[in-house]
C-alpha positions as CSV (number, residue, x, y, z in Angstrom):
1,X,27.4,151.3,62.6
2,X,24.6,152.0,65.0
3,X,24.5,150.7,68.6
4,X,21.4,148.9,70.3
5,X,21.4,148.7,73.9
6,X,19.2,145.9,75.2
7,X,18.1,146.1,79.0
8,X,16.5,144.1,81.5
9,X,17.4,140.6,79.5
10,X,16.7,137.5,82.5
11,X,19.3,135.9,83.8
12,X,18.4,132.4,82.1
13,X,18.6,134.0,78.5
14,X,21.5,135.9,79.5
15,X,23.4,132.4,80.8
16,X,21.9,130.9,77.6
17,X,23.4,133.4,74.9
18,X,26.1,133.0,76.4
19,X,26.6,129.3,76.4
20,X,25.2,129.3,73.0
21,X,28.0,132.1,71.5
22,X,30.4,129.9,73.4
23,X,29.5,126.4,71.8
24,X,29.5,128.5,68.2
25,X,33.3,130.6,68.8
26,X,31.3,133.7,68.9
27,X,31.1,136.6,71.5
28,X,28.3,137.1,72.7
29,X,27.9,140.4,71.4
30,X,28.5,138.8,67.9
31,X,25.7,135.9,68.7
32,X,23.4,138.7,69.7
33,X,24.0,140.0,66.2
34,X,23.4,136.6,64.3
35,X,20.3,136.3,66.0
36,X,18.5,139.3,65.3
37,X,19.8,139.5,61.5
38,X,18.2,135.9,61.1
39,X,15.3,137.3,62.7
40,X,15.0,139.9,60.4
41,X,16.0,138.9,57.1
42,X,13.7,136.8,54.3
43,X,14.6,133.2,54.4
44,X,16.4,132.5,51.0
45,X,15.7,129.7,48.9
46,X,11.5,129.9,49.3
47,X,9.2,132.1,47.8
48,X,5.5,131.7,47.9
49,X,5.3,129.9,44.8
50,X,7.7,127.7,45.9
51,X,5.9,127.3,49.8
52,X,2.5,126.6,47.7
53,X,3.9,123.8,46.0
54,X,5.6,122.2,48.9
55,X,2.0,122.9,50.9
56,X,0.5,121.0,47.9
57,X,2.5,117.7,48.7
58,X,2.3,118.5,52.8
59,X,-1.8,118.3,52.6
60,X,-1.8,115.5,50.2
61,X,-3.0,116.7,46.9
62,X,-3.2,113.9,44.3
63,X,-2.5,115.2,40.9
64,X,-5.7,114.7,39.6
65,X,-7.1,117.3,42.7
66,X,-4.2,119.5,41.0
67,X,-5.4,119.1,37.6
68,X,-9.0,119.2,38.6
69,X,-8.3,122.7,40.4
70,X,-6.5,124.4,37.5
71,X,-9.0,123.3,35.1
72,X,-12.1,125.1,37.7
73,X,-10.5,128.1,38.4
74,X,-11.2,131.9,37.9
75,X,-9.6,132.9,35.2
76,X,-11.2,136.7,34.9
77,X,-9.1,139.6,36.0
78,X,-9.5,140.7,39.6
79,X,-11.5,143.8,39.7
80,X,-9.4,146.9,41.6
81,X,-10.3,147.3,44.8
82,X,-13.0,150.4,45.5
83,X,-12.8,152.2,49.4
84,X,-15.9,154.3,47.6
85,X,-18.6,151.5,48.9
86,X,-18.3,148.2,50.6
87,X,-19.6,145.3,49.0
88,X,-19.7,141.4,50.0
Protein backbone atom coordinates (compact mmCIF):
# COMPACT_ATOMS: atom_id res chain seq x y z
CA UNK A 1 0.00 0.00 0.00
CA UNK A 2 1.61 3.43 -0.64
CA UNK A 3 2.78 5.72 2.19
CA UNK A 4 1.89 9.65 2.42
CA UNK A 5 3.89 11.59 4.69
CA UNK A 6 2.16 14.79 5.74
CA UNK A 7 4.46 17.63 7.17
CA UNK A 8 4.13 20.78 8.88
CA UNK A 9 0.36 19.92 10.23
CA UNK A 10 -0.34 22.89 13.34
CA UNK A 11 -0.40 21.91 16.52
CA UNK A 12 -4.27 22.62 17.08
CA UNK A 13 -5.14 20.06 14.13
CA UNK A 14 -2.69 17.82 15.27
CA UNK A 15 -4.22 17.86 19.13
CA UNK A 16 -7.65 17.78 17.31
CA UNK A 17 -7.08 14.47 15.17
CA UNK A 18 -6.05 13.19 17.74
CA UNK A 19 -8.81 13.76 20.20
CA UNK A 20 -11.13 13.07 17.39
CA UNK A 21 -9.36 9.29 16.53
CA UNK A 22 -9.60 8.94 20.29
CA UNK A 23 -13.40 9.65 20.83
CA UNK A 24 -13.99 7.20 17.50
CA UNK A 25 -11.41 3.94 18.90
CA UNK A 26 -9.23 4.88 16.04
CA UNK A 27 -5.38 5.61 15.76
CA UNK A 28 -4.70 8.39 14.56
CA UNK A 29 -3.04 7.18 11.66
CA UNK A 30 -6.33 5.18 10.94
CA UNK A 31 -8.54 8.57 11.41
CA UNK A 32 -6.15 10.30 9.04
CA UNK A 33 -7.13 7.56 6.66
CA UNK A 34 -11.02 7.94 7.13
CA UNK A 35 -10.71 11.45 6.52
CA UNK A 36 -9.07 11.68 3.33
CA UNK A 37 -11.02 8.57 1.77
CA UNK A 38 -14.37 10.51 2.70
CA UNK A 39 -12.76 13.39 1.14
CA UNK A 40 -12.16 11.68 -1.91
CA UNK A 41 -14.82 9.38 -2.61
CA UNK A 42 -18.47 10.22 -4.40
CA UNK A 43 -21.11 10.47 -1.79
CA UNK A 44 -23.38 7.46 -2.31
CA UNK A 45 -26.93 7.51 -2.31
CA UNK A 46 -27.32 11.03 -4.61
CA UNK A 47 -26.79 11.58 -8.10
CA UNK A 48 -27.67 14.65 -9.93
CA UNK A 49 -31.00 13.65 -10.80
CA UNK A 50 -31.66 12.86 -7.53
CA UNK A 51 -29.88 16.46 -6.06
CA UNK A 52 -32.24 18.28 -8.83
CA UNK A 53 -35.21 16.89 -7.44
CA UNK A 54 -34.44 17.54 -3.90
CA UNK A 55 -33.26 21.41 -5.13
CA UNK A 56 -36.79 21.38 -6.71
CA UNK A 57 -38.56 21.11 -3.19
CA UNK A 58 -35.49 23.26 -1.29
CA UNK A 59 -36.46 26.46 -3.67
CA UNK A 60 -40.07 25.92 -3.47
CA UNK A 61 -41.36 24.74 -6.78
CA UNK A 62 -45.09 24.27 -6.78
CA UNK A 63 -46.06 21.55 -9.11
CA UNK A 64 -47.72 23.52 -11.41
CA UNK A 65 -44.07 25.69 -11.94
CA UNK A 66 -42.87 21.85 -12.53
CA UNK A 67 -45.43 21.08 -14.96
CA UNK A 68 -45.38 24.49 -16.55
CA UNK A 69 -41.47 23.93 -17.09
CA UNK A 70 -41.57 20.55 -18.70
CA UNK A 71 -44.32 21.51 -20.90
CA UNK A 72 -41.85 24.98 -22.18
CA UNK A 73 -38.79 23.30 -22.59
CA UNK A 74 -36.30 22.65 -25.45
CA UNK A 75 -36.84 19.61 -26.68
CA UNK A 76 -34.32 19.74 -29.96
CA UNK A 77 -31.11 17.92 -29.84
CA UNK A 78 -28.13 19.89 -28.59
CA UNK A 79 -26.02 20.77 -31.43
CA UNK A 80 -22.11 19.31 -30.94
CA UNK A 81 -19.99 21.68 -29.77
CA UNK A 82 -17.61 23.37 -32.70
CA UNK A 83 -13.75 24.84 -31.33
CA UNK A 84 -13.71 25.85 -35.42
CA UNK A 85 -15.53 29.45 -34.56
CA UNK A 86 -17.07 30.94 -31.52
CA UNK A 87 -20.44 31.91 -31.59
CA UNK A 88 -22.85 33.56 -28.80
Amino acid sequence: MPTLTVRNIPEDVHCALKALAAKNGNSTEAQVREILAAAVQPKEGQGVGEALWNLRYAIGLTNDEATELEVNRERSPARPMSFDQLSF
